[in-house]
N, CA, C and O atoms as CSV, one atom per row, in Angstrom:
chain,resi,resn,atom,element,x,y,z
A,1,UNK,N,N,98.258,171.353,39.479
A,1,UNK,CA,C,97.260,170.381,39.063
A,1,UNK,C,C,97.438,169.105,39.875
A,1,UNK,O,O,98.524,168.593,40.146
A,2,UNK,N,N,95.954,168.549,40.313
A,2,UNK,CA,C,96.362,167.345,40.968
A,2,UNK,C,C,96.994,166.087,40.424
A,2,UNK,O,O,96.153,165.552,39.702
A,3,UNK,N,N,98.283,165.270,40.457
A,3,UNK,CA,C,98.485,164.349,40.121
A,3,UNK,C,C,97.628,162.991,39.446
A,3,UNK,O,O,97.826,162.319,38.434
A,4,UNK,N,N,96.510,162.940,40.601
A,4,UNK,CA,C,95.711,161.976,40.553
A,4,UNK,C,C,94.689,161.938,39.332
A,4,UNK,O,O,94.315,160.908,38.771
A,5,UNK,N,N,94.323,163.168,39.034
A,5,UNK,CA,C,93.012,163.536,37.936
A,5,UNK,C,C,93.813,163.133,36.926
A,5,UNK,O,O,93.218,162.569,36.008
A,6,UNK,N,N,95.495,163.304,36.770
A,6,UNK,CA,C,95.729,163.629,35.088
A,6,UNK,C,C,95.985,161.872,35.357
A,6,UNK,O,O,96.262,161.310,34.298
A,7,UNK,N,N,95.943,161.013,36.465
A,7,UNK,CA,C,96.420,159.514,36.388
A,7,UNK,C,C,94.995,159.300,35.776
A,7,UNK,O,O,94.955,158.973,34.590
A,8,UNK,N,N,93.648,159.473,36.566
A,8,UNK,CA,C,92.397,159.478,35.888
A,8,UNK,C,C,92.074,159.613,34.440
A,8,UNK,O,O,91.083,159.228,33.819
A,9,UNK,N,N,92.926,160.123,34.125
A,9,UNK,CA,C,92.130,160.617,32.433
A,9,UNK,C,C,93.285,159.699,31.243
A,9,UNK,O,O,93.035,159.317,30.099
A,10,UNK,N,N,94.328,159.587,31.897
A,10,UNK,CA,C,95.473,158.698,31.657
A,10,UNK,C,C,94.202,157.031,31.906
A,10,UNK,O,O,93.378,156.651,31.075
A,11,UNK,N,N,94.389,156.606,32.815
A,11,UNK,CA,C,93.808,155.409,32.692
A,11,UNK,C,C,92.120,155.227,32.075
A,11,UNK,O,O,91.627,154.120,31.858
A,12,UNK,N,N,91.317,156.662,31.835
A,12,UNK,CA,C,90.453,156.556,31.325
A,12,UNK,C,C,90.711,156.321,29.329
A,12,UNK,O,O,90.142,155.601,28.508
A,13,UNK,N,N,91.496,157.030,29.253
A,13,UNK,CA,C,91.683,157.118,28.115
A,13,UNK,C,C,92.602,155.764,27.047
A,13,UNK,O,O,92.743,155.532,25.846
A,14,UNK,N,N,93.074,155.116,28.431
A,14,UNK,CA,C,93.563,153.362,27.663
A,14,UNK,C,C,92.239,152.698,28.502
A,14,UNK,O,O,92.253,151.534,28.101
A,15,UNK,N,N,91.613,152.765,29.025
A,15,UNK,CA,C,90.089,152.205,29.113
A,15,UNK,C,C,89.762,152.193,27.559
A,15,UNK,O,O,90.002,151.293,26.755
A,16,UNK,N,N,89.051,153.624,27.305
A,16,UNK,CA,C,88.673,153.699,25.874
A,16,UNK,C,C,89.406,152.694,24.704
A,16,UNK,O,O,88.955,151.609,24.334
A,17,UNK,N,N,90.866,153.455,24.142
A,17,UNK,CA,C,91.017,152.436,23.678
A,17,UNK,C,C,91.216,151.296,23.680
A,17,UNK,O,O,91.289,150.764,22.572
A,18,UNK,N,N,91.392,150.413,24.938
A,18,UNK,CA,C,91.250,148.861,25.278
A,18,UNK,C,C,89.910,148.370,24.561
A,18,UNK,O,O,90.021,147.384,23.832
A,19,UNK,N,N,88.510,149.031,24.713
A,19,UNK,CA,C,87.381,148.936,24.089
A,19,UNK,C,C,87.319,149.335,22.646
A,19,UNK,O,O,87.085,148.487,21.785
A,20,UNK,N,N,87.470,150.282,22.422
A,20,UNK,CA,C,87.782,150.448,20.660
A,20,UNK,C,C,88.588,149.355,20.283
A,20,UNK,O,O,88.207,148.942,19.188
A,21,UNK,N,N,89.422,148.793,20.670
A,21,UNK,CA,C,90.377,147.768,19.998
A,21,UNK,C,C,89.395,146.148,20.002
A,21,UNK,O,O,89.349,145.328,19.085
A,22,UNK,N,N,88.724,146.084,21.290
A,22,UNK,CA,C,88.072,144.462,20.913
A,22,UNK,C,C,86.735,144.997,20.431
A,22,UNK,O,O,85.889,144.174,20.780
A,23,UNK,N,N,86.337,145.702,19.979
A,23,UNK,CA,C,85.249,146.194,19.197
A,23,UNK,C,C,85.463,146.251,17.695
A,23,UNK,O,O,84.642,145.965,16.823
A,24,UNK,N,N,86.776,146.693,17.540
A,24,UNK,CA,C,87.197,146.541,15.965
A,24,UNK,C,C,87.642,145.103,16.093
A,24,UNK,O,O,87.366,144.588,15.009
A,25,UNK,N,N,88.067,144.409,16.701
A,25,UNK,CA,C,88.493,142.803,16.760
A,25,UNK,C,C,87.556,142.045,16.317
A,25,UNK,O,O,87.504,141.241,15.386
A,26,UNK,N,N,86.568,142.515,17.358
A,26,UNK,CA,C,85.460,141.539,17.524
A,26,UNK,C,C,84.348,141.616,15.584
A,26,UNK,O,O,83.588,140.733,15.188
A,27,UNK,N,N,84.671,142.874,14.875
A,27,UNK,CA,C,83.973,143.229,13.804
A,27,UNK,C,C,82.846,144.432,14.237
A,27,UNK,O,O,82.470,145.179,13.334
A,28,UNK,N,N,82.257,144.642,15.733
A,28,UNK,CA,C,81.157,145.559,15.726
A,28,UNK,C,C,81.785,147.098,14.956
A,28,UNK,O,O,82.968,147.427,14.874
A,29,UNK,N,N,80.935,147.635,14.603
A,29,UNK,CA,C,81.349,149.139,14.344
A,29,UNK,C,C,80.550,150.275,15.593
A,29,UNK,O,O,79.809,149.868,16.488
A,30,UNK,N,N,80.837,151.386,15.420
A,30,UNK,CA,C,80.237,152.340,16.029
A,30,UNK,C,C,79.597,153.609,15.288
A,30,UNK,O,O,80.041,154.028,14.220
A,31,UNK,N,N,78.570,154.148,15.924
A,31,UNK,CA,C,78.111,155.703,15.000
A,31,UNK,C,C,78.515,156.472,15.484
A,31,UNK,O,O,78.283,156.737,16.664
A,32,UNK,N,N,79.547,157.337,14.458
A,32,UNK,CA,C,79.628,158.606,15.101
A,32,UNK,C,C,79.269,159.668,15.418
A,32,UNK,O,O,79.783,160.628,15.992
A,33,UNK,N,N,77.844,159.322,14.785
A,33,UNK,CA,C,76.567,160.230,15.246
A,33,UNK,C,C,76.422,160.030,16.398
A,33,UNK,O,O,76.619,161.070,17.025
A,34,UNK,N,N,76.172,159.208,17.019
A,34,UNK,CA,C,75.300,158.444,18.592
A,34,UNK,C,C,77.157,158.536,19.717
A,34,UNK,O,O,77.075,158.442,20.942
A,35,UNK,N,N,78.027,158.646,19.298
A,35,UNK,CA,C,79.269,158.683,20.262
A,35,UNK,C,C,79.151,159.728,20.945
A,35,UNK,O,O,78.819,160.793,20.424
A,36,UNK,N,N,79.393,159.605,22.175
A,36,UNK,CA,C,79.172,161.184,23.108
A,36,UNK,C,C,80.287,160.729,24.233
A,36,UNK,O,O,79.917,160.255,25.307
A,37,UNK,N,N,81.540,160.890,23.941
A,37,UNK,CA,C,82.577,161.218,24.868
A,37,UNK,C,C,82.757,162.215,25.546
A,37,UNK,O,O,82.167,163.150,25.005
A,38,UNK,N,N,83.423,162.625,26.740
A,38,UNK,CA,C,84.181,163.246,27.352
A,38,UNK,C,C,82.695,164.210,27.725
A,38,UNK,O,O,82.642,165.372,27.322
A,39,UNK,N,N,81.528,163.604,28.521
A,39,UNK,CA,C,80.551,164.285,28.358
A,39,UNK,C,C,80.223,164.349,30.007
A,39,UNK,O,O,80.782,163.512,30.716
A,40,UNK,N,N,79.487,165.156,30.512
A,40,UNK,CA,C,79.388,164.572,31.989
A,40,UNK,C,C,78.330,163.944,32.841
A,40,UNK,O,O,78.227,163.448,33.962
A,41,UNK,N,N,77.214,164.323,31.259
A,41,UNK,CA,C,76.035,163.097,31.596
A,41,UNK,C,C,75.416,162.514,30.304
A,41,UNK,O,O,75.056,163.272,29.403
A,42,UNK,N,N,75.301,161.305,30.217
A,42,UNK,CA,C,74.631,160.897,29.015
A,42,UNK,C,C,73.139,160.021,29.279
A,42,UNK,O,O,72.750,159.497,30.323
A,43,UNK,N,N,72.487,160.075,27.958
A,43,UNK,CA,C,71.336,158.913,27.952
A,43,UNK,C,C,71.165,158.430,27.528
A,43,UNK,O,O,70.686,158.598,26.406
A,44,UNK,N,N,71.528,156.911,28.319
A,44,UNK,CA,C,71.541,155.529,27.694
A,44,UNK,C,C,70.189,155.081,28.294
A,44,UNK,O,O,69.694,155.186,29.416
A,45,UNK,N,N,69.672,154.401,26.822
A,45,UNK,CA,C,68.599,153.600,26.634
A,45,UNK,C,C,67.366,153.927,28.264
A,45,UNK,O,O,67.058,153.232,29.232
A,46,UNK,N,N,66.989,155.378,27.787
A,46,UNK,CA,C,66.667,156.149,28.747
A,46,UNK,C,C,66.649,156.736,29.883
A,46,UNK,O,O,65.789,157.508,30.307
A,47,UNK,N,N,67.964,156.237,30.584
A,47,UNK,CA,C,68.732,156.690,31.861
A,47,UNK,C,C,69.493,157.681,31.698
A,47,UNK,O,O,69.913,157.856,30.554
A,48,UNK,N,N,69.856,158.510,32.630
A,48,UNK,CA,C,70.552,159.790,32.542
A,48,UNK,C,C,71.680,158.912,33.484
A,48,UNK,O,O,71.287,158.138,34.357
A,49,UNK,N,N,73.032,159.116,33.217
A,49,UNK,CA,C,74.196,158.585,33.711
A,49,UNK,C,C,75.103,159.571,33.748
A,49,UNK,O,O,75.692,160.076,32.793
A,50,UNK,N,N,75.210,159.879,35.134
A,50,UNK,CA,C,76.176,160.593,35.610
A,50,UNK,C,C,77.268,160.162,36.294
A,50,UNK,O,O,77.419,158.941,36.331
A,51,UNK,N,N,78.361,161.092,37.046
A,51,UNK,CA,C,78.714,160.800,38.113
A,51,UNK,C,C,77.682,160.691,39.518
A,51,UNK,O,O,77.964,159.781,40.298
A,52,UNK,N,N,76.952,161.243,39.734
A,52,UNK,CA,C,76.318,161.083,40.764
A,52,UNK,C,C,75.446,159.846,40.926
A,52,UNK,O,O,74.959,159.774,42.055
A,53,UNK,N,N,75.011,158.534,39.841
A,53,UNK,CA,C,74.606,157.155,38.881
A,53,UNK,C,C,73.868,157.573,38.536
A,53,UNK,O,O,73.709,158.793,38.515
A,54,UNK,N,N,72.817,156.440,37.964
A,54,UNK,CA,C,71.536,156.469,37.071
A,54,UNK,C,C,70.362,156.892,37.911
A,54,UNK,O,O,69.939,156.412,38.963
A,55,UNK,N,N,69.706,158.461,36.803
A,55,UNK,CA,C,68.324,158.586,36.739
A,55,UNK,C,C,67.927,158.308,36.234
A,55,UNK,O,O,68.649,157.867,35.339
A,56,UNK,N,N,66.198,158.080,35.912
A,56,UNK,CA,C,65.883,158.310,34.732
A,56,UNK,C,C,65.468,159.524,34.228
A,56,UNK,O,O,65.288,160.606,34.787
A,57,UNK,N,N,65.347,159.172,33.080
A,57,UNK,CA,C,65.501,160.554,31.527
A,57,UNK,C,C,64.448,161.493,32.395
A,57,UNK,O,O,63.667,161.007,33.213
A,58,UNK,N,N,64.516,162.532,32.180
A,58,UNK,CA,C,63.345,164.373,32.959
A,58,UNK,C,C,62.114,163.555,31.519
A,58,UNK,O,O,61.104,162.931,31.846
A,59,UNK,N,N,62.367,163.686,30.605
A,59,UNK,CA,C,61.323,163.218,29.862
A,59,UNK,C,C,60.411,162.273,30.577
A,59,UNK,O,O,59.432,162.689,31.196
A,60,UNK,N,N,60.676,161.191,30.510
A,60,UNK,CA,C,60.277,159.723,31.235
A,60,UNK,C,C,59.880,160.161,32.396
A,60,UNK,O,O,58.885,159.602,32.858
A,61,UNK,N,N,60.574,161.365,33.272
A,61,UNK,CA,C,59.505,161.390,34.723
A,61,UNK,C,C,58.667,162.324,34.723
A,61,UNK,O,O,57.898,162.627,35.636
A,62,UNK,N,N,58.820,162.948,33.417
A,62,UNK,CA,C,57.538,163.834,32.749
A,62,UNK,C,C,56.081,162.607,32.978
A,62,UNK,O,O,55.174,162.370,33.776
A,63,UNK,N,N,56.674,162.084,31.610
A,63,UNK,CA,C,55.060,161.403,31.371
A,63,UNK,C,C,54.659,160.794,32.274
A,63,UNK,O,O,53.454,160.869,32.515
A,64,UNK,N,N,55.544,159.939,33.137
A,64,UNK,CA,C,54.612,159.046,34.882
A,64,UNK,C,C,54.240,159.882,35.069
A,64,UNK,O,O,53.052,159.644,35.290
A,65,UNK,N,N,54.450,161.181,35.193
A,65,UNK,CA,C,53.542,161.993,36.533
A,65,UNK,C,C,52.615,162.386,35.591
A,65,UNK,O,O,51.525,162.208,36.136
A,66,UNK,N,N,52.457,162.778,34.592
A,66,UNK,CA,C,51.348,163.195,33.614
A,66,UNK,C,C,50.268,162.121,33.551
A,66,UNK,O,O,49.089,162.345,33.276
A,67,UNK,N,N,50.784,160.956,33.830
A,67,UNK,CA,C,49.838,159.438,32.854
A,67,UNK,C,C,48.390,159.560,33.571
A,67,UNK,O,O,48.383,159.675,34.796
A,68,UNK,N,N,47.632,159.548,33.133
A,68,UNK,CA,C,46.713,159.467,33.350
A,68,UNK,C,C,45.805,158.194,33.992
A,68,UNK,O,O,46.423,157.157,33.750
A,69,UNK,N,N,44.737,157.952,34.617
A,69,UNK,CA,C,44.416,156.811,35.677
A,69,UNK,C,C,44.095,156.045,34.407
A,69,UNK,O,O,43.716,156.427,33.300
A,70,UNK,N,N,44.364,154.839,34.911
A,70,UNK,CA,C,44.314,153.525,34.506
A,70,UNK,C,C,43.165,153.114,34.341
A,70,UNK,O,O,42.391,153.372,35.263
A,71,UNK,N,N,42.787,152.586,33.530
A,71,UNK,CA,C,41.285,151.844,33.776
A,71,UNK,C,C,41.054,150.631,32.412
A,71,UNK,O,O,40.012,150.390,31.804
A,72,UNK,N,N,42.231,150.107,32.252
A,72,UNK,CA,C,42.200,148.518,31.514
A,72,UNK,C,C,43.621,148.071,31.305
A,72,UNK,O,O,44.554,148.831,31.046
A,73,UNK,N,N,43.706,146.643,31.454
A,73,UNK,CA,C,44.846,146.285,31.444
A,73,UNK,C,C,45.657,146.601,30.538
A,73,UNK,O,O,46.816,146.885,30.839
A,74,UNK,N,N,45.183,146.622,29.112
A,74,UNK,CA,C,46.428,147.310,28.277
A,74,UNK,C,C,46.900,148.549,28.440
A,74,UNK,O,O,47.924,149.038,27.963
A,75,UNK,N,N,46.049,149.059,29.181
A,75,UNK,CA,C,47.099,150.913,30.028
A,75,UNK,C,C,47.988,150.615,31.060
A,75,UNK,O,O,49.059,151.184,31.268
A,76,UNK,N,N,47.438,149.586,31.777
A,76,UNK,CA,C,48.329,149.289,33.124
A,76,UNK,C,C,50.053,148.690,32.795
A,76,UNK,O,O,51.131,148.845,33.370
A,77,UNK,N,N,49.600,147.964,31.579
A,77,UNK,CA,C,50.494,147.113,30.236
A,77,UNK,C,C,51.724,148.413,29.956
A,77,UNK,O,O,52.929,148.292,30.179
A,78,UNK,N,N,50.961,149.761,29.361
A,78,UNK,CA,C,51.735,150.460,28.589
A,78,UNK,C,C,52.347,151.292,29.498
A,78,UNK,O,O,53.428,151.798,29.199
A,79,UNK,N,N,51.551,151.635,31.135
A,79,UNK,CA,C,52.351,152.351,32.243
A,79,UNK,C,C,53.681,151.381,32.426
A,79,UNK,O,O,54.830,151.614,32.051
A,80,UNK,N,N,53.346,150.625,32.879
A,80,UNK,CA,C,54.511,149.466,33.004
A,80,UNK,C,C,55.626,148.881,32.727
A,80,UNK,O,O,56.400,148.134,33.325
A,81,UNK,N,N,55.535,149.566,31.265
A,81,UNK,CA,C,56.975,149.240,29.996
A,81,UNK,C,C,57.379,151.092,29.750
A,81,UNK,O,O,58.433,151.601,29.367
A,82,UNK,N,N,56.247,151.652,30.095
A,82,UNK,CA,C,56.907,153.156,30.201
A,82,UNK,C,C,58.063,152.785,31.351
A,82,UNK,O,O,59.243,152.692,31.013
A,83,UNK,N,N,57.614,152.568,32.823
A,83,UNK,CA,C,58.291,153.175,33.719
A,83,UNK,C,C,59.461,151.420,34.239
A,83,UNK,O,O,59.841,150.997,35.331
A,84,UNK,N,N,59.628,150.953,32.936
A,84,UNK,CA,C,60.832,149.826,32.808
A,84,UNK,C,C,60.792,149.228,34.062
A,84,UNK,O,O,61.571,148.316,34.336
């Protein structure tokens, strides 16, 4: 096994708890519904986050390409806050 990966998961894992600790300090809590550790892609606040960085969500590049033509400013409004 490579040395380096198990130093990786070693310093990932006092990452974590360094953050769990000023999170309980600080008073925030967490859901342990919504927690998704040790995962290899997640989606935050509609980005897909990988190692490879941020896409956005297959959903989200669903509907741009679906949206249909524009034809008043409150569509141009709602394309706009779709595609952040």
């Amino acid at each position: 096994m490579n040395p380096g990966i198990r130093r990786f998961i070693w310093e990932h894992a006092c990452d974590v708890h360094r953050i769990m600790h000023r999170l309980g300090h600080s008073g925030a809590t967490i859901s342990a519904k919504k927690l998704q550790m040790c995962r290899p892609e997640v989606i935050i606040v509609g980005q897909k986050c990988s190692k490879e960085g941020r896409t956005p969500e297959d959903v989200k590049i669903e509907k741009i390409l679906n949206w249909p033509p524009l034809r008043t400013v409150k569509e141009v409004r709602g394309f706009l806050g779709l595609c952040g």
